[in-house]
N, C-alpha and C positions, 0 to 999 in steps of 0.2 A: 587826532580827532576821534573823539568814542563812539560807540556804535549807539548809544542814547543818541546825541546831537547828530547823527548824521542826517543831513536831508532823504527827504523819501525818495526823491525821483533817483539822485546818485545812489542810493542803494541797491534800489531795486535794480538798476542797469548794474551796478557791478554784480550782483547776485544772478544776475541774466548771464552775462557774457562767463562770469565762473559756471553755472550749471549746464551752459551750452559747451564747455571746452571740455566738463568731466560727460558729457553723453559721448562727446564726439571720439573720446579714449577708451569707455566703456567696450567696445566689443573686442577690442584688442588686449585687454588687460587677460580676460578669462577668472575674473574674480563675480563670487556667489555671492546674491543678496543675501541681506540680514532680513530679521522677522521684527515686525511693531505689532507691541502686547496691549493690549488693553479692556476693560469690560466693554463687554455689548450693552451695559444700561446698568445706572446707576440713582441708585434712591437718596435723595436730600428734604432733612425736613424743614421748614418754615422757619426764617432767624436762624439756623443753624450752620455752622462750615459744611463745607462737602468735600473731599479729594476728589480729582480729577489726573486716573495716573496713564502715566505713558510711557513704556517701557522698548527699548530699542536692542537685539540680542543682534552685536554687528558680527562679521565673521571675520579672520585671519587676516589682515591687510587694509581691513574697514578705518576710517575714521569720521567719528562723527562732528559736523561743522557744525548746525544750528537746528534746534527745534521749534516750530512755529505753532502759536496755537489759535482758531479759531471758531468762530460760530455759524453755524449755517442759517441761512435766512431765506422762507420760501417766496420767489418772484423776487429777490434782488442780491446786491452782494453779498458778500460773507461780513459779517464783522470780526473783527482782526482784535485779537483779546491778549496776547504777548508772542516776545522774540525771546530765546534764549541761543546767546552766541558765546563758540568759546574761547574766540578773539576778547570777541567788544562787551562780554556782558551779558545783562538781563534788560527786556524793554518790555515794560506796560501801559499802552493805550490809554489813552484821556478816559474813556467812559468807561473803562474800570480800574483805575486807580485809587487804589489805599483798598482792595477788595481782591485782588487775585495775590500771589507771592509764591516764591518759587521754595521745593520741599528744601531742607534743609537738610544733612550739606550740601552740596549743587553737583551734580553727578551727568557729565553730558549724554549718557547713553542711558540716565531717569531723567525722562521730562515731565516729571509729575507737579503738578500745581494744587493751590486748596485757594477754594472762593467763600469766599467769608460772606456770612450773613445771608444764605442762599434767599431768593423772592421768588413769588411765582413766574415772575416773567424772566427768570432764568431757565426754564424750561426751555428744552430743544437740544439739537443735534448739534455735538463738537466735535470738532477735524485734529488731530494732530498729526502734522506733518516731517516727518526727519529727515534734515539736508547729510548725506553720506560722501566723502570720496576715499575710493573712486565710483563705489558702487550706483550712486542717483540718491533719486527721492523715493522717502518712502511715507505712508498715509493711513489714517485708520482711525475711525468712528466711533461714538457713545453717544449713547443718550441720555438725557439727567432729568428726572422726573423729579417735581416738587411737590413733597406734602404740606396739603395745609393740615392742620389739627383743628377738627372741631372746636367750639367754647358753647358748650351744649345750654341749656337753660331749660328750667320747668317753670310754666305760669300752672296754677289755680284756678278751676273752672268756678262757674258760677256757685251760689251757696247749694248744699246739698239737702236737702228738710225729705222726712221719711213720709210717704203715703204720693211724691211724685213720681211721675214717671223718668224714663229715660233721662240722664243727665250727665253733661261733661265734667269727669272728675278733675284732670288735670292734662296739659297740652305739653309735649316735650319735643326741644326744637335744636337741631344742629348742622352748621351747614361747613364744608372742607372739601378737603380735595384729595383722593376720592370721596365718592358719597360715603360718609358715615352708614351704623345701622343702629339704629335704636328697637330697643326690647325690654319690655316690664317683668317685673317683678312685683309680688303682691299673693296676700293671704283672698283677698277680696274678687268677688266671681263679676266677670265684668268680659267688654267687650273693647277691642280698639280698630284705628286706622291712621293709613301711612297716607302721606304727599310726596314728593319729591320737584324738587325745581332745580334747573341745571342753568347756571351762568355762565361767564366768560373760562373763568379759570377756577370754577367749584361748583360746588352743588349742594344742596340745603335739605333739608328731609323735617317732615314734622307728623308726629305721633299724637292723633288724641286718643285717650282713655275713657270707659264710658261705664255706668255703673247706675243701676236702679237702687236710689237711697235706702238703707234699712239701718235701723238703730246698731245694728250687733256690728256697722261699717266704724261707726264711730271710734276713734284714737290708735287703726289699722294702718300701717305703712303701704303709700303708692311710692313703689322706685322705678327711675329713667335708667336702664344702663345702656352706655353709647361705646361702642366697638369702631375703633379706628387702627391705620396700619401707622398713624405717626403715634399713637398713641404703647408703651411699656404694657401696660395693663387697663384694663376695661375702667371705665368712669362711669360714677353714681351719682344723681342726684332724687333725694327722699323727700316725698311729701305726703303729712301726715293728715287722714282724711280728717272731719266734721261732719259730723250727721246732725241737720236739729233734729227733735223729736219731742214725743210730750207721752211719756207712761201714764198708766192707770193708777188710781188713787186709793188709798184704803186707810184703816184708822185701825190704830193698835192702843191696847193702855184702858179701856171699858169694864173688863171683867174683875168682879169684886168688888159693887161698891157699897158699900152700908153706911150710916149718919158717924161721925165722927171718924174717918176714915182721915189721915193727914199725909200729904204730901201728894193727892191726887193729880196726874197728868193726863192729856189725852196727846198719842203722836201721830202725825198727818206724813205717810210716806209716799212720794212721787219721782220717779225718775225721769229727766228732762236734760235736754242740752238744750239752752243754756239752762242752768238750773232754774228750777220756776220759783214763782213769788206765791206765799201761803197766807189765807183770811180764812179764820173764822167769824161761825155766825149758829144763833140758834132759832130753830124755827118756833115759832110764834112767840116769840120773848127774846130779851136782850139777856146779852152774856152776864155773870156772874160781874158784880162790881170788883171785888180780889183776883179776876184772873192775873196771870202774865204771859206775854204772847213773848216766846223764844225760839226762834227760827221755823222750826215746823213743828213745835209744842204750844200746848195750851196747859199753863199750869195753872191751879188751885192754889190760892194762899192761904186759906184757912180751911177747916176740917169742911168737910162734906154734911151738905145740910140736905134735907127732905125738898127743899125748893131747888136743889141742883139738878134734879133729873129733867130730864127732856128729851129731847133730839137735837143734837152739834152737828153742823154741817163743816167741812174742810174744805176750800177750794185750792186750787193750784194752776196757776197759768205761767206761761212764759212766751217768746215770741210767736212761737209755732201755732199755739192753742190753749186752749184750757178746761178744766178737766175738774168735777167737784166728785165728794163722796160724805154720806152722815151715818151717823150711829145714834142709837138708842140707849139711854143711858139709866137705868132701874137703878134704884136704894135701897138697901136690905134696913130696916128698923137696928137690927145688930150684927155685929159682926159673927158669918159664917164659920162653922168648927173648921179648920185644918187637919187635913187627913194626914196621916204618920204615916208616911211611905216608907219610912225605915221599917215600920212595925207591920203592914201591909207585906212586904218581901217578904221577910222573917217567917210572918204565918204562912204566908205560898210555900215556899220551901219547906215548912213543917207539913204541912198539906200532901205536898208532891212526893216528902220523901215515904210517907206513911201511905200511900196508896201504890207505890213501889215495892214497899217491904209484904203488903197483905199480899200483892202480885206475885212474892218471889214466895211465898210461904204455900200459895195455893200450887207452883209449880210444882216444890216439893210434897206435897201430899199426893199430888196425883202420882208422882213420879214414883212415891213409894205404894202405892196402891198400885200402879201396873207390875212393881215387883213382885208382892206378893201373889197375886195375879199367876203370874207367870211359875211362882215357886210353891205353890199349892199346884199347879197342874201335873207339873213336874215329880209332886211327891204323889199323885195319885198316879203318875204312869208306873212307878217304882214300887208302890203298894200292888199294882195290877200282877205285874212282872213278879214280885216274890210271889205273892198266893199261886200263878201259875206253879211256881218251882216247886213248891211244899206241895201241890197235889200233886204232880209228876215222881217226886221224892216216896211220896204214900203210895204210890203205884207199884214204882218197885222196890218197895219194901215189903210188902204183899206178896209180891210174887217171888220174893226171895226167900219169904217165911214158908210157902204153901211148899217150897219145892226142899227145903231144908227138912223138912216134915215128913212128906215121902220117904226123902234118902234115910231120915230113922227109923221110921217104921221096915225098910226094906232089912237093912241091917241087924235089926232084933228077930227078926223071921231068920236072915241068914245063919244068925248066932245062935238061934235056937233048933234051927236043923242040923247045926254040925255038934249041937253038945257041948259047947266052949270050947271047940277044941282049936287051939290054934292052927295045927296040919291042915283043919279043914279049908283053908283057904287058899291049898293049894291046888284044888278042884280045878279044872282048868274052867267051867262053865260061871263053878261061881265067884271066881277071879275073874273071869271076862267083866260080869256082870258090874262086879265091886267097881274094875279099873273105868267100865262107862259109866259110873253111879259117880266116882269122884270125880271123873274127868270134869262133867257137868257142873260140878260144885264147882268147883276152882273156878271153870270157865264162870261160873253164875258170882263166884266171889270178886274176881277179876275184871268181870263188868261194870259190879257195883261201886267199887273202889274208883275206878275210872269216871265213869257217870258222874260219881259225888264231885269226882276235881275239878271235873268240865264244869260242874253249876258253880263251883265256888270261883273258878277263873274269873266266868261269866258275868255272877255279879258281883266280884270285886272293882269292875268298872264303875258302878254305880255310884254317888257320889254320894249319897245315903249312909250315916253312919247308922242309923236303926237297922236297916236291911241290910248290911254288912252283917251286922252282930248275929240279926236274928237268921240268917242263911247258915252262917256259921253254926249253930247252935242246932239247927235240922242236920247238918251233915254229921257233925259230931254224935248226936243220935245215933241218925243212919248209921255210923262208923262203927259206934259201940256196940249195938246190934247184930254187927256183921258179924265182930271178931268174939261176941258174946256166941254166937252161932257156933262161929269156927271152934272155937274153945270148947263149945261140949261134943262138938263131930269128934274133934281131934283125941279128947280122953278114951272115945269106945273105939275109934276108927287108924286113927295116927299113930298108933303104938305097933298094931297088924298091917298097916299098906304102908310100905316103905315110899311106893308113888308118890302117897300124897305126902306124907313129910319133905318129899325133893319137892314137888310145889310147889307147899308155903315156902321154900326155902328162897322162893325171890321175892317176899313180900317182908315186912320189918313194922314193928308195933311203935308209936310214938305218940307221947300223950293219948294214949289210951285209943291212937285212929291207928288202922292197916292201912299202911301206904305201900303203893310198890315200888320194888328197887329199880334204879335208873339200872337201864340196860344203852349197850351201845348201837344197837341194832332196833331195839324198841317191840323185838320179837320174842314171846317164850315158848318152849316147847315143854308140853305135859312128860309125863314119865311112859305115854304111849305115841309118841311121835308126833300127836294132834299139834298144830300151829293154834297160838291164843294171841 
């Protein structure tokens, strides 16, 4: 007899009297329970299997006989969901048959099950229980939580027309288990609110959207997104606004008309949802018998006559409203000249460029008028600066001539009181006199030589080539002058004072100037010990 077919009542007694004979062996064996594994709470979504596992870790000596599964139920019994025995088999209950099945391959110590097509009212607390000997029974609980999955939906508020106020853009509605969350998305400045309603076994939520109509809403995306835990990724549903509305009107196509004009239009623009419907008309007179009315045109079939002016009026209406606008329409006798815009640029830029060039012409004249400016002052500081040096020059040249002069007249006195006589000059008095008479020369020559070099140093700085030249040409003077001097001293005097001949001996004639000899010390000593 199989463990399917056996009767309930003989079952359960022999399952009795077996688990009463293994408790009554229990304390005497000294054998350790095993452990029953299983989740604290398991999630299944809507129409979907779920496993439901049950895991039995026996210990040394354990065997395990049957695993039982069932359902807890509050305020009455359990309901009894299968037997797995490893005598007699697999057993499942009439009220869930072709819906539970055991895991595959059939393992007595896994009592894992999978419930196929989970519903909400599978929700609740399951028991599995494991028959062991010799150790007992062992037991342990889950919970299986069922999702439902929203099927969210967006309705369409009523129409939306620009100049009303407050109004329902669109309503978004989802109802599951748990409460869904619904959240917008949108370019459009607006306002919303939630509901929520809770049922048996879910809960419902609905979102309206709220938005004060303006034309610029029109062909703008309103989106639903609905966030659920049965849900992989967040769900969309887009709904694309409508704004009526009714724009301002205006007429384009007037300007330029003269008698014999062809191919005359006038164009009536209005912007409108829905698009509006366009009449012409003219005031105090009937339209031209050649027109053609083409959408939002009014065309001329033949040339333009003196009886086509007037005033056209455009109207434009659509559901919302309606809206006119007219123009004034003049006839020139003939047709107006055409201005040459090519030709117009052309002379700007000849214009522009010609009043750039006199600009840049007047920079450079100023520019060179501060130079000269500046280089005329320059040559009057430098004219200033020579004439000082030239009267400075005449100064002492003067007082080189006056003291030159002296020393000859002293010398012809000397000559003439000794008689020509050369001996005379060994007079100790008037050898004194001679050796301070030339000393003075040399020093007064030595001076001037000096002097002259310091001026020419001086204004060799000068950037002047006239006052280069003409400075030049003063000291050369001066120079000539000097050694013109020295040169007639020297025939009456340098032949008799051996002193002064050692003197000039450190001074050297070149192009016609007395320079003095580079010394290393930059010190001379006379032929009387004097420092020069």
């Amino acid at each position: 007899m199989g463990f399917g077919t056996m009767p309930r009542g003989s079952l359960d007694s022999h399952l009795g009297h077996w688990l009463l004979r293994m408790l009554l062996l229990l304390p005497y064996t000294g054998c350790s329970a095993g452990i029953v594994r299983t989740e604290k709470s398991i999630t299944a979504v809507l129409g979907l299997d779920v496993t439901l596992a049950c895991h039995y870790e026996a210990q040394e000596g354990e065997k395990v006989s049957q695993i039982v599964w069932s359902k807890k139920v509050v305020n009455g019994q359990d309901i009894q969901i299968a037997i797995l025995n490893t005598e007699f088999g697999s057993h499942v209950y009439n009220q869930y048959k072709g819906r539970v099945r055991e895991k595959a391959p059939p393992q007595m110590e896994d009592g894992t099950i999978i419930l196929k097509n989970a519903v909400q009212a599978d929700e609740g607390v399951y028991q599995c229980r494991v028959n062991t000997f010799p150790a007992g029974n062992f037991e342990a609980d889950l919970r299986l939580n069922v999702l439902v999955p929203p099927l969210p939906t967006l309705n369409p508020g009523p129409s939306l027309v620009e100049g009303v106020g407050r109004t329902l853009a669109a309503s978004c509605t989802a109802e599951g288990n748990p409460v869904p969350s619904l959240t917008w998305e949108t370019e459009v400045t607006g306002t919303n609110t939630s509901n929520t309603f809770t049922h048996s076994r879910s809960a419902s939520v609905t979102s309206d959207f709220y938005v004060v109509p303006m034309r610029s809403m029109n062909g703008k995306p309103l989106t639903c997104v609905i966030s659920h835990p049965g849900f992989q990724q967040e769900k969309k549903i887009t709904h694309v606004l409508a704004v009526k509305y009714l724009g301002d009107v205006s007429i384009q196509g007037h300007e330029d008309w003269f008698v014999g004009k062809e191919e005359a239009a006038l164009t009536c623009l209005c912007a409108g949802n829905p698009d509006p419907v366009y009449k012409w008309s003219k005031v105090n007179a009937s339209l031209p018998k050649d027109v053609k009315f083409e959408g939002n045109r009014l065309i001329f079939g033949i040339p333009v006559s003196l009886d086509d002016a007037g005033v056209y009026v455009c109207r434009a209406a659509n559901d919302v409203s309606s809206r006119q606008a007219s123009v004034s329409i003049s006839i020139a006798v003939s047709e107006p000249r055409k201005v040459d815009v090519v030709s117009i640029s052309l002379v700007s830029v000849a214009v522009v460029t010609a009043i750039l060039l006199v600009i840049l012409v007047i920079i450079v004249v100023l520019v060179n008028r501060h130079h000269k400016r500046k280089t005329k002052r320059l040559s009057e500081k430098i004219e200033e600066l020579s004439t000082l040096s030239r009267q400075n020059s005449r100064r002492r040249l003067n007082s080189t001539t006056a003291s030159t002069d002296t020393r000859m007249q002293l010398e012809e006195s000397i000559h003439l009181r000794g008689g020509h006589h050369p001996d005379s000059l060994r007079d100790p008095s008037i050898s004194s006199m001679m050796g301070e008479e030339a000393d003075r020369r040399s020093y007064s020559t030595l001076t001037t030589v000096r002097e002259t070099e310091t001026q020419t140093e001086l204004l060799s700085t000068v950037p002047d080539e006239e006052v280069k030249e003409e400075s030049e040409e003063e000291e050369q003077g001066e120079e000539d002058k000097v050694l013109e001097q020295s040169e007639r001293g020297s025939t009456g005097v340098l032949e008799n004072q051996p002193f002064i001949k050692q003197g000039m001996s450190h001074f050297y004639q070149e192009n016609g100037t007395l320079r003095a000899k580079p010394s290393t010390n930059g010190i001379y000593i006379n032929g009387r010990g004097h420092l020069v």
